[in-house]
N, C-alpha and C positions, 0 to 999 in steps of 0.2 A: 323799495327805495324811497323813503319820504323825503318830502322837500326841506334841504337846509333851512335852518331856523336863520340864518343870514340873506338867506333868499339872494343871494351869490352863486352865480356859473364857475365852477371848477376849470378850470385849463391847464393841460396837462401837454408840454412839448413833448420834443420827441426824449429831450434827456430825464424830463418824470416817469414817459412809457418804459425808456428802459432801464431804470431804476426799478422798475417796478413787477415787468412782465418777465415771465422764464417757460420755457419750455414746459415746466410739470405743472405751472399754474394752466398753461393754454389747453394743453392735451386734454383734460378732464373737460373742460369749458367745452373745449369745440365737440365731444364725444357727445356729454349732453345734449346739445343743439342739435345733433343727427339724429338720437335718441328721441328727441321731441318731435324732431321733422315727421319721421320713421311715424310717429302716435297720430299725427296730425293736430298737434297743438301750439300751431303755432301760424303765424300771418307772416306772409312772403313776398307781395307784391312780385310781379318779374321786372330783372334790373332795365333801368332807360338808360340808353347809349344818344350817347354825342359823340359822333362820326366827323374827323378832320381826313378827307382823303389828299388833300394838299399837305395837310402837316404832319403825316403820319400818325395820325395817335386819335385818341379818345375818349373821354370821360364817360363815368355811369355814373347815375342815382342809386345803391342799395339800400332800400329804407326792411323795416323789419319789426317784430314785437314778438318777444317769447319768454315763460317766466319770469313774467313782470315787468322786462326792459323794454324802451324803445327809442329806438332808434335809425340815423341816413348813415350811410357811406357814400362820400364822394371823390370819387378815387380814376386815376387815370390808365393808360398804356402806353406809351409814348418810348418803342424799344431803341429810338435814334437819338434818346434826349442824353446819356452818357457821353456820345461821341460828337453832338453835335452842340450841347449846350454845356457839359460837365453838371447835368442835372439827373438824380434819379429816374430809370425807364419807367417807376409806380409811383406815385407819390396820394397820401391820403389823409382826409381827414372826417372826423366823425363825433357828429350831435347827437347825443344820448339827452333823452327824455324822460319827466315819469310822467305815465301814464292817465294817471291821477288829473294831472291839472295842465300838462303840456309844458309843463318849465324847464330849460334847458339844463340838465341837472350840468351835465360837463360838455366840453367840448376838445378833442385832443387829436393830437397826432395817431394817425391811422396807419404809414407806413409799416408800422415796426407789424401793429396789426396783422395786416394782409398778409406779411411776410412770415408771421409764425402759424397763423391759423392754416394759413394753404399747408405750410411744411406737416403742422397738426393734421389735414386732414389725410392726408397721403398715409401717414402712417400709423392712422385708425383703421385705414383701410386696409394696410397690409397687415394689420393687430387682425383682422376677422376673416378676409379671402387669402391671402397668403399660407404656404406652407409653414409649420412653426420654424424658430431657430434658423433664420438664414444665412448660407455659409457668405451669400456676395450683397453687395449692392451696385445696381450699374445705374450713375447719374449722367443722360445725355443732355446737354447745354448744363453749362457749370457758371452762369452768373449769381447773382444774388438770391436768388428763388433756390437753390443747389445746397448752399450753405444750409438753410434751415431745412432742408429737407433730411440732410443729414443727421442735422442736431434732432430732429422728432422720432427718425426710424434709433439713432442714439439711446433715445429716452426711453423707446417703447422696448429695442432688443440688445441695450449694452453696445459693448464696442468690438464685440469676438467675429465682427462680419469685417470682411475687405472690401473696400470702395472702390473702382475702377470706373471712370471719371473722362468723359470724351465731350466734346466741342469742336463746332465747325472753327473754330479759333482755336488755334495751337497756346496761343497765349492765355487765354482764357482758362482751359482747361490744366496749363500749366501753373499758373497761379493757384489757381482750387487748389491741385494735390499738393502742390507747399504749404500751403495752409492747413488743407486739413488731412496729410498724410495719407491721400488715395495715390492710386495707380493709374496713369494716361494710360488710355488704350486706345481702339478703335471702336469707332459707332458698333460695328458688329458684335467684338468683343463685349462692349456694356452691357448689350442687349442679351447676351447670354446670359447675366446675372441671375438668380433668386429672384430677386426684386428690383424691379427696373423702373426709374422715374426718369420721365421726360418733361422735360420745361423748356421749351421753342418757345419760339412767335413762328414757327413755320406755318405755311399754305401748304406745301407736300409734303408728302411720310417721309420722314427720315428712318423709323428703324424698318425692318422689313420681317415678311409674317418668316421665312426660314430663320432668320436668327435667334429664335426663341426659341428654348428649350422647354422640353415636358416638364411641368410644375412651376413655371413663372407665372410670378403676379406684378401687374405692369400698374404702375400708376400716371396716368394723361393728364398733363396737370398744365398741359402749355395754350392747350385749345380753349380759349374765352371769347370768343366771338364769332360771329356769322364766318366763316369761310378757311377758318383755321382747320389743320388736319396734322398729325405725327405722326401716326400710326397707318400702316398699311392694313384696309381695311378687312384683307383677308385673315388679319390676325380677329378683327371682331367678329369676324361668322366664324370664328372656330372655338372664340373664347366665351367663358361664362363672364357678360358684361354687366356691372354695376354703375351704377349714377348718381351723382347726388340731388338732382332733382329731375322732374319729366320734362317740365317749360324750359329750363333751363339748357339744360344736356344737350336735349333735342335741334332748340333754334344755333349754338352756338358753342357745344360740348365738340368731345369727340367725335362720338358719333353724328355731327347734323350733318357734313359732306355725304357721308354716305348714304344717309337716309336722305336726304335731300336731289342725290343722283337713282335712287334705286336701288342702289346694290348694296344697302341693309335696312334692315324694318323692325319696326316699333315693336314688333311682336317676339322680336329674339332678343330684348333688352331684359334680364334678369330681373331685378329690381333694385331699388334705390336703396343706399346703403344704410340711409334710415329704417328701413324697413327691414336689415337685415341683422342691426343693433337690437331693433324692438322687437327681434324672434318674430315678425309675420313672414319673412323669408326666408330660405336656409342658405351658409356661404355658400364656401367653396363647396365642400362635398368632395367629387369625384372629379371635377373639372381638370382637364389638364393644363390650362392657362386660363387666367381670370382678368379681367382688365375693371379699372376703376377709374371713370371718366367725370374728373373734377372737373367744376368749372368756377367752384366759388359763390358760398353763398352768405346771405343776410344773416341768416341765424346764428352764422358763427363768429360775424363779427358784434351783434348785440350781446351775443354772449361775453364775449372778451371784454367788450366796452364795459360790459357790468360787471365785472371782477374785477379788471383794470381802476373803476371808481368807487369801489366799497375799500379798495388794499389803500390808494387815493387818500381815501375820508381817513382809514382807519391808521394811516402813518402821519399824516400831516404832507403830505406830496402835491403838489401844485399850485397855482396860484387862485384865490377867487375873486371874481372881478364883479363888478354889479350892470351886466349886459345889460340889463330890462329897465335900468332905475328903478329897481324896487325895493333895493334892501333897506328905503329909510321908510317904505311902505307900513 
C-alpha cells in the first residue's frame, strides 16, 4: 500500500464501509488472515481491555500487521447501550497504516467491520469442521451479530438450510425471523441444529451439552472476555475444539471459564483454526461434535481494513483530509 501522493488520510464513514463491503469481498479476506495466522506470519499483539464495571461495558485496543497492513481497532461492548442510550451495543473504529513510514493511510468506521468479519469467521469455520451441506441452522440470541451470521453461513452454503432462531427476548427473536424468514423455536430446539451459533453476552451456559445432536458443529461466537461462558462445558470435553487463537481463547474465549476452574485443559484443545486452514492440523475427521470458540481477532480486521482501502482508492469512495498538515509538504 504506498503512500498517496496527496499525502491525505482517507476517511471512510460508516455509509463508504457500506457502500463498499459485502459479504464475498469479507469472507476471502478474513479466510486469508487465519490462513496466515495458521503459518505464523503474522503479528498479533493480545488485545488491551478497558473494563467499565459501573457502566457496563468495555473498550479494547486491537492493533495487528499482516501482508503488508497495519493497523488498531478500537472497538467497544456495551450490550445495555441499545436500551439505555438508543446507541449501538459495538461500535468501532480503525487506523490503518503503511508500514513503510507509519502514515495513517485511512481512518474509517469499524462497526460494519466487526460485524461481517465475526459473521465471516463463523462460517469458515463451519466451511472446514462442519458436516458438508447442512440441512439446519440454529441461531441462539438474534441481535445484530445473528443477522451477519446468517448472511456468511448464506454465502458460504446457499439458502437450501432452515434457520430456527431463539432468544431469551420473544421480541428479539421475533423480529430476526420477520426479517430474515427463520423459525422461533426454543433454545433447545436451536441447538439441535446442523450448525449452531451462539452470540450472548452471557456468564452461564445457555445451550446445554444433551441438546446436541451427533454431527453438530457449534460456533461460540458470544464469549469475548474474561468470565463470559455459553456453552455447557461438558459439551467441550466431548467435542473436538477449535480456536482461533491460544492467548486469546484461553484468557477470555470459550473455553477460559473452564480452564480457568479445572474442569477443562489446555491439552484437549485441538488446534487453531489457522492451523487447520494451513493443513498442520486435520478438521473434523470423525468427531462427533466440533466446537469453534471465536473470540475475534486483529488479523481479520487488518485484513478487511485493507480491502475495504484499496476498493476506497480504487472507486473514488471517501473523503481525504490532510490530518498530519502534510499534504503541502
Amino acid at each position: 500500500m504506498p503512500l498517496p501522493a496527496s499525502r491525505k488520510t482517507l476517511l471512510l464513514s460508516r455509509h463508504d464501509v457500506t457502500a463498499l463491503l459485502t459479504m464475498e469481498v469479507t469472507l476471502p479476506a478474513v479466510e486469508r488472515a487465519f490462513l496466515a495466522h495458521g503459518r505464523g506470519e503474522v503479528q498479533m499483539p493480545s488485545k488491551v481491555y478497558l473494563s467499565f464495571e459501573a457502566e457496563g461495558g468495555d473498550l479494547r485496543a486491537m492493533p495487528a500487521y499482516a501482508a503488508g497492513a497495519a493497523g488498531v481497532k478500537w472497538v467497544n461492548s456495551h450490550p445495555q447501550n441499545p436500551a439505555r442510550f438508543g446507541l449501538p451495543s459495538v461500535m468501532g473504529l480503525y487506523i490503518l497504516s503503511d508500514p513503510a513510514t507509519a502514515f495513517p493511510l485511512a481512518v474509517m468506521d469499524a462497526t460494519l467491520i466487526t460485524a461481517m468479519r465475526t459473521g465471516a469467521a463463523a462460517a469458515i469455520a463451519s466451511k472446514f469442521l462442519a458436516r458438508p451441506a447442512p440441512k439446519t441452522l440454529g441461531l441462539i440470541g438474534c441481535g445484530v451479530q445473528a443477522r451477519y451470521l446468517l448472511d456468511a453461513h448464506r454465502a458460504v452454503y446457499g439458502a437450501g438450510f432452515e434457520v430456527l432462531a431463539a432468544d431469551a427476548s420473544a421480541e428479539a427473536s421475533q423480529r430476526f425471523a420477520a426479517e430474515s424468514g427463520a423459525r422461533v423455536v426454543s433454545l433447545e430446539e436451536a441447538a439441535g441444529s446442523d450448525v449452531v451459533c451462539t452470540s450472548t453476552p452471557s456468564r452461564t451456559p445457555v445451550v446445554a451439552r444433551g441438546w446436541l445432536r451427533p454431527g453438530t458443529h457449534v460456533n461460540a461466537i458470544g464469549a469475548d472476555a474474561h468470565g463470559k461462558q455459553e456453552l455447557d462445558p461438558a459439551i467441550l470435553r466431548d467435542a473436538r475444539v477449535v480456536i482461533d487463537d491460544w492467548t486469546q481463547a484461553t484468557e477470555s474465549g470459550e473455553v477460559n471459564v473452564p480452564l480457568h476452574d479445572g474442569t477443562y485443559t489446555r491439552a484437549a484443545i485441538h488446534a487453531t483454526l489457522g492451523e487447520v486452514i494451513a493443513g498442520k492440523r486435520p478438521g473434523r475427521e470423525h468427531a462427533e461434535i466440533t466446537v469453534f470458540d471465536s473470540t475475534g481477532l486483529a488479523v481479520q480486521d487488518v485484513a478487511v481494513a485493507q480491502v475495504l482501502f484499496e476498493a476506497a482508492q480504487s472507486r473514488g469512495v471517501g473523503t481525504a483530509i490532510d490530518l498530519l498538515g502534510l499534504a503541502g509538504s
